[in-house]
C-alpha positions in Angstrom: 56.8 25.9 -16.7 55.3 22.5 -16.1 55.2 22.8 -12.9 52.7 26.0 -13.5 50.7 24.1 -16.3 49.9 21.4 -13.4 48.9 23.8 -10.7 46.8 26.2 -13.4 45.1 22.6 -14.1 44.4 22.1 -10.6 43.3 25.3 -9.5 40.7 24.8 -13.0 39.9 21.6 -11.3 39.0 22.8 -7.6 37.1 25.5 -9.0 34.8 23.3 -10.8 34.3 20.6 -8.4 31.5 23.0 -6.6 29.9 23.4 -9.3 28.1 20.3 -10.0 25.2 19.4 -6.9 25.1 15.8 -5.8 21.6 14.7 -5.0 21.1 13.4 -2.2 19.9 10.0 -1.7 16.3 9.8 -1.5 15.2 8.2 1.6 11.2 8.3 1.6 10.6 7.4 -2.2 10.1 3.9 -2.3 12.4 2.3 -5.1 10.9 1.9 -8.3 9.6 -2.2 -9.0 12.0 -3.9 -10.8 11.5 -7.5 -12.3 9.4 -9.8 -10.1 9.8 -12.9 -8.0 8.2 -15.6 -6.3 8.1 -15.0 -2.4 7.2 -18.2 -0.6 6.5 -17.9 3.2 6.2 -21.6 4.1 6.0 -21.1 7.3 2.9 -18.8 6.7 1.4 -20.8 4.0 1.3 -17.6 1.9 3.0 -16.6 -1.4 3.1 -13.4 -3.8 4.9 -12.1 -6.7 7.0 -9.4 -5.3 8.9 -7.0 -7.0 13.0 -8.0 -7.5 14.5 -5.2 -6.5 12.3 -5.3 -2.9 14.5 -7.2 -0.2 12.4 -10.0 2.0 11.7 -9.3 5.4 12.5 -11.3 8.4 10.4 -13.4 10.2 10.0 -12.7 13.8 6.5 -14.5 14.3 3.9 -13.7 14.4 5.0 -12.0 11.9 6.1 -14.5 9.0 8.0 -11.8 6.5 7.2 -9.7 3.6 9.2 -7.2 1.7 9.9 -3.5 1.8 11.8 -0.6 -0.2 13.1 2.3 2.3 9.7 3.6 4.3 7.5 1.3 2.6 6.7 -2.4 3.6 5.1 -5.2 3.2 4.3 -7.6 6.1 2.9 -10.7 6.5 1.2 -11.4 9.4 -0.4 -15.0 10.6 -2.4 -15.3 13.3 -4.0 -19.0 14.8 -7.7 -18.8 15.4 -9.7 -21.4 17.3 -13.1 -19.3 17.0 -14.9 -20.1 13.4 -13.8 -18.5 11.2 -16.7 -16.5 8.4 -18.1 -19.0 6.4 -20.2 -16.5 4.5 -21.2 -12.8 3.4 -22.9 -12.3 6.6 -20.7 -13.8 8.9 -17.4 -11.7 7.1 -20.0 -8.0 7.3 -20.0 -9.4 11.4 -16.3 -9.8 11.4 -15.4 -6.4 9.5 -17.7 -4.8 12.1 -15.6 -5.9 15.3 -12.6 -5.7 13.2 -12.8 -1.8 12.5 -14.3 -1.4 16.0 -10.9 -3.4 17.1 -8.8 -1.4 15.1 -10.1 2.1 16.0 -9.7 0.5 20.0 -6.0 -0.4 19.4 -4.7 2.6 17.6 -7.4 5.9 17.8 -4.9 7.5 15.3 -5.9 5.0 12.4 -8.8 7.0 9.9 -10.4 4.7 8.2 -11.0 5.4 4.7 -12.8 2.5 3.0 -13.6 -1.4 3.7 -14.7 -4.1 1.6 -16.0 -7.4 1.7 -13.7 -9.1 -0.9 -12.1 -12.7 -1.4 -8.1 -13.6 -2.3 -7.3 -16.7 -3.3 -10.7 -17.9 -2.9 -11.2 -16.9 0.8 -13.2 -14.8 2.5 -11.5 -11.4 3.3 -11.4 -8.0 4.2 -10.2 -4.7 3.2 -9.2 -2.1 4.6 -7.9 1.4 3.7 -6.9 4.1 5.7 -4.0 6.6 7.4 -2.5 5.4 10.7 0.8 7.2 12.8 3.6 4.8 12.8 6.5 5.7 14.9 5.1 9.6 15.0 4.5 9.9 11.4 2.0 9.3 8.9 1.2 6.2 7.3 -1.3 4.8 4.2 -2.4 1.4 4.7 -3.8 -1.2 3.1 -5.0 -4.0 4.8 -6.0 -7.5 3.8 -7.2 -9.7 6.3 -7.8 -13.3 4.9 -9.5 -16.4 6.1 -8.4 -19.5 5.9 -7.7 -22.9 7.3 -7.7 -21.6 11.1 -6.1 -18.7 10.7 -6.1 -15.0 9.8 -3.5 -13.7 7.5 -3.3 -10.5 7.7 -1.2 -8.5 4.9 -0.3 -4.9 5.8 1.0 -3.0 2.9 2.2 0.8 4.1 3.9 3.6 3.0 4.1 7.6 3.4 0.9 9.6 2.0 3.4 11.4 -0.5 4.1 8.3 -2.0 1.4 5.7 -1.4 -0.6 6.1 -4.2 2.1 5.2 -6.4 3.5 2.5 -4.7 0.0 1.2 -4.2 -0.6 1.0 -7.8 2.6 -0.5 -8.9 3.2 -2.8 -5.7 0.7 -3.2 -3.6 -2.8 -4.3 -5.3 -0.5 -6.2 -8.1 0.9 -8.0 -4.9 -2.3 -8.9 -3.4 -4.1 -9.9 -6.6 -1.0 -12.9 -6.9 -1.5 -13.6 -3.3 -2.0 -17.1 -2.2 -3.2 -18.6 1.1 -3.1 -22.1 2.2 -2.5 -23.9 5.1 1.6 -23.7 6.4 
């Protein structure tokens, strides 16, 4: 009789274990922020508050790191510059000009959807807005490209159209508004 009891209970068991749907893992949705930290690229002379629960990015220079959840990322990009750099309003409007001509030569895919004159840290920047193919598929981007001592760091924040403009709320412009820029 026992033995019946423990194969009924079984048999209840097996039946029931198709039942219940296990979601899949959810590889496109960037994780939720959780917590914040202090991300220090030395090497860069850059730092940000980050969410915690974002990994940091290796550095393979030029680019110098960053941090990413799933398919969207975060990088930090410094690039030398022994041409002047803009020393005011109407030498930055000059530098966005060649910069979106530059950008639309390098990748005719990007589509521009706004640029600003703006500052970060006190520097003279840009930034830029748009949709770009990465790697065959859709990207939003933000783009902050920031001027100071003899180099351009360049911050490309990205993610998939179906989820950039929450990311970009909760990561991306809290992330550039703690950004600091100084020389490495």
């Amino acid at each position: 009789m026992r033995r019946l009891v423990l194969i009924a209970v079984a048999a209840l068991l097996l039946t029931a274990c198709g039942e219940e749907r296990t979601q899949p893992p959810d590889f496109e949705r960037a994780d939720d922020p959780s917590g914040t930290r202090e991300v220090v690229l030395e090497d860069a002379g850059v730092s940000f508050t980050a969410p915690g629960n974002w990994p940091e990015l290796d550095a393979a220079p030029p680019l110098e790191g960053g941090v990413s959840s799933k398919t969207a990322i975060v990088a930090v990009w410094r690039y030398p510059r022994t041409e002047p750099l803009p020393a005011d309003r109407g030498e930055l409007a000059d530098a966005q000009e060649r910069l979106e001509a530059l950008i639309q030569e390098r990748d005719p895919t990007f589509a521009l959807r706004d640029s600003e004159l703006t500052e970060f840290d006190d520097a003279l920047a840009i930034e830029l807005t748009g949709r770009q193919t990465i790697g065959g598929r859709p990207y939003d981007v933000r783009s902050a490209h920031v001027f100071r001592d003899g180099a351009e760091v360049v911050v490309d924040a990205y993610a998939p159209p179906a989820d950039f403009a929450r990311v970009d709320g909760a990561v991306f412009v809290p992330l550039l508004a703690s950004l600091t820029v100084a020389e490495p």
